[in-house]
C-alpha positions as CSV (number, residue, x, y, z in Angstrom):
1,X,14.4,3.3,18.8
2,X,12.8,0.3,18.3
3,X,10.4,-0.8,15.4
4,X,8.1,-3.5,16.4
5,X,5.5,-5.4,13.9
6,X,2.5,-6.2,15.6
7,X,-0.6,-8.5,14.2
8,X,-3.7,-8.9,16.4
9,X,-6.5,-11.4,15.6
10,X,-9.7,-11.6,18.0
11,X,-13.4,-11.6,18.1
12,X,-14.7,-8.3,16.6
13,X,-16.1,-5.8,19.2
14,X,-16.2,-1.9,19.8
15,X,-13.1,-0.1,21.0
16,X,-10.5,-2.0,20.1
17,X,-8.3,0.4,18.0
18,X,-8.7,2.2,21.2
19,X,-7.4,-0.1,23.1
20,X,-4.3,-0.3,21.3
21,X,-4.1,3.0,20.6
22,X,-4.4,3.9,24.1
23,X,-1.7,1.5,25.2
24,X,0.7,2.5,22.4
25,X,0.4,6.1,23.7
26,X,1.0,5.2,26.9
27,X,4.5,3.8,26.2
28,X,5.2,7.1,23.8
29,X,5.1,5.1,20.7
30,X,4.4,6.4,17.3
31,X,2.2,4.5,15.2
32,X,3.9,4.2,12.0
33,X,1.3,2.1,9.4
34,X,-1.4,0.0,9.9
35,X,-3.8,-2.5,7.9
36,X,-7.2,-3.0,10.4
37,X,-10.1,-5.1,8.9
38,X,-13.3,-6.8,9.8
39,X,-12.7,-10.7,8.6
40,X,-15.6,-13.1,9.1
41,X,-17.0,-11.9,12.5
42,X,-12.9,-11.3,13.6
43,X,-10.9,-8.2,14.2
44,X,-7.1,-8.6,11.8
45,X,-4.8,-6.1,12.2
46,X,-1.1,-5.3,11.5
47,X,0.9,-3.0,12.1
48,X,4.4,-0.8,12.9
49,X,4.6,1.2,16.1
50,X,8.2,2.6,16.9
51,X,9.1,2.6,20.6
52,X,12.0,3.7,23.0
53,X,14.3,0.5,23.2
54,X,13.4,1.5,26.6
55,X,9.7,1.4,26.7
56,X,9.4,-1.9,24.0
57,X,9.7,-4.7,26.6
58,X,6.3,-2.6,28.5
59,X,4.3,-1.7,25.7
60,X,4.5,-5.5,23.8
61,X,3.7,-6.9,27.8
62,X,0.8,-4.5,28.4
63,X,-0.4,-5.1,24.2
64,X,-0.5,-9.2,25.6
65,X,-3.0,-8.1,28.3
66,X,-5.8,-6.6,25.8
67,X,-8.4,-8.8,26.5
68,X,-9.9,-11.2,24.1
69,X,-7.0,-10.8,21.1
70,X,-4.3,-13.2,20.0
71,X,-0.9,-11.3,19.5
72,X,2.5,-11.4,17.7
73,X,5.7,-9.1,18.2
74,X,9.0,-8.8,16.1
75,X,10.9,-6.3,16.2
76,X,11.7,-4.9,12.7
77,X,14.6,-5.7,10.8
78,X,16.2,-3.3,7.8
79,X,16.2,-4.4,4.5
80,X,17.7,-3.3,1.7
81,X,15.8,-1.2,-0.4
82,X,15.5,-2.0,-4.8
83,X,15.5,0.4,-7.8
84,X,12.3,0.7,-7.8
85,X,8.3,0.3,-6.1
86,X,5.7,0.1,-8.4
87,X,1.9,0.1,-7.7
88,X,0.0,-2.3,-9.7
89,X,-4.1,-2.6,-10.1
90,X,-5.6,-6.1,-11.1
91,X,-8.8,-6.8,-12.5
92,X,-9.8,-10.5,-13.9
93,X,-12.7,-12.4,-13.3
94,X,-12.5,-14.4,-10.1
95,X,-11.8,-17.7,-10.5
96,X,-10.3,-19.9,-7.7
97,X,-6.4,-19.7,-7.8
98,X,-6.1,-16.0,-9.0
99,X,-4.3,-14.9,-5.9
100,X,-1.6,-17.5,-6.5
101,X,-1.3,-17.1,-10.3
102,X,-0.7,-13.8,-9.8
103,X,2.1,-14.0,-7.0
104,X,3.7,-17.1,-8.8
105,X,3.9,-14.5,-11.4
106,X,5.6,-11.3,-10.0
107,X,8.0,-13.8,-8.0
108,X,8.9,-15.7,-11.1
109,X,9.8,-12.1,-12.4
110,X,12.3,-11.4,-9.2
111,X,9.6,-8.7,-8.0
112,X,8.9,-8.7,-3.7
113,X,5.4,-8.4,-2.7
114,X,5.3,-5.2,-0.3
115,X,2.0,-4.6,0.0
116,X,-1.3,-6.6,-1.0
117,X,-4.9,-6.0,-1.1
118,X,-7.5,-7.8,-2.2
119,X,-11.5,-7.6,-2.6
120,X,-14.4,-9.1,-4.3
121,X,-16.9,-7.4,-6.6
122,X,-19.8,-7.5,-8.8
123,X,-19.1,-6.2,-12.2
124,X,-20.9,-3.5,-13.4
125,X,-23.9,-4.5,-15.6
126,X,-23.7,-8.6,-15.9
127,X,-23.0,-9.0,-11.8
128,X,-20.4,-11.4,-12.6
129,X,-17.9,-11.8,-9.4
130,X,-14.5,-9.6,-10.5
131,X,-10.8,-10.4,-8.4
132,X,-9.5,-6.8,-7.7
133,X,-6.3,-6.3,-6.5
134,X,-3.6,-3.3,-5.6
135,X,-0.1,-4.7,-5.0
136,X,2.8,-2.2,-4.0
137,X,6.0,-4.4,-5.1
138,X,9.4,-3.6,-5.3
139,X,11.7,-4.4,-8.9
140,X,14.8,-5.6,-9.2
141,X,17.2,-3.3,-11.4
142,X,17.0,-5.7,-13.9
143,X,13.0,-5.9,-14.5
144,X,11.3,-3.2,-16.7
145,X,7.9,-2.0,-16.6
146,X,6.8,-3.9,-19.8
147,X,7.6,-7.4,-18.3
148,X,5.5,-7.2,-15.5
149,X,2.4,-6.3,-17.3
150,X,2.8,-8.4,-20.2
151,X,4.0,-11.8,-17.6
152,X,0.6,-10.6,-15.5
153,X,-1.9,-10.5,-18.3
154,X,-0.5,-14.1,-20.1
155,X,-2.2,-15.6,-17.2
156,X,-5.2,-15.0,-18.6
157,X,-7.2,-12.9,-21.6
158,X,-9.6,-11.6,-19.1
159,X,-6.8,-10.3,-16.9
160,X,-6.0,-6.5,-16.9
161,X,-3.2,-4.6,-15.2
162,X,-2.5,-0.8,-14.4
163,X,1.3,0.3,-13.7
164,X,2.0,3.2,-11.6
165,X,5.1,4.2,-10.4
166,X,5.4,4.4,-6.7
């Protein structure tokens, strides 16, 4: 078996995940994980399929000839895997730069990035624009908890963070 990563980009339209779908299907994959959004008028999506070594070379040729989409395939390499994942929540007022504050951070603290999602909101009663973030990372044995929350919210007093562990 083969695990391909897949990212699409293309103008949005009706029936793409279909599409894809459709094709994976076709080539007996199983669709492991996916991340699909609607950016700006585009379509953006990610994601793992795992394939018969036999049926890869078909399914990333036939995936090419979806009309109207811009696509990348790698094939999925292992990694090894740390102590520990843990899911953090941000919340600080947005400000220009959060995004890289906040990964200068964890990566300063030896933590990898596994998973990031972002949004804007209003906050509740004064409208002011909030940064929101949910970050699945992975820890190095020799990180704890504590450090991670206390090195994300010296960036800034209005920054808070939620641990979970994953």
């Amino acid at each position: 078996m083969k695990q391909l990563v897949i990212t699409l980009l293309g103008e949005d339209r009706p029936g793409i995940v279909d599409s894809i779908s459709e094709t994976v299907l076709a080539h007996q994959g199983n669709w492991q994980a996916s991340s699909m959004r609607h950016l700006a008028g585009l379509f953006a999506g990610i994601l793992e399929i795992s394939v018969a070594d036999d049926q890869a070379e078909a399914l990333k040729h036939q995936l090419a000839t979806l009309p109207g989409l811009q696509l990348t395939v790698q094939e999925g390499i292992s990694a090894e895997k740390q102590a520990q994942r843990v899911t953090l929540s941000v919340t600080a007022n947005d400000r220009h730069g959060i995004v890289q504050e906040v990964s200068s951070t964890l990566n300063g603290l030896g933590a990898n990035v596994l998973t990031l999602e972002t949004r804007y909101e209003s906050a509740p009663n004064w409208g002011q624009p909030l940064f929101k973030a949910d970050v699945l990372v992975s820890l190095p044995n020799t990180i704890e908890l504590y450090q991670i929350t206390e090195g994300l919210e010296a960036i800034a007093d209005d920054l808070m963070v939620d641990v979970e562990s994953a």
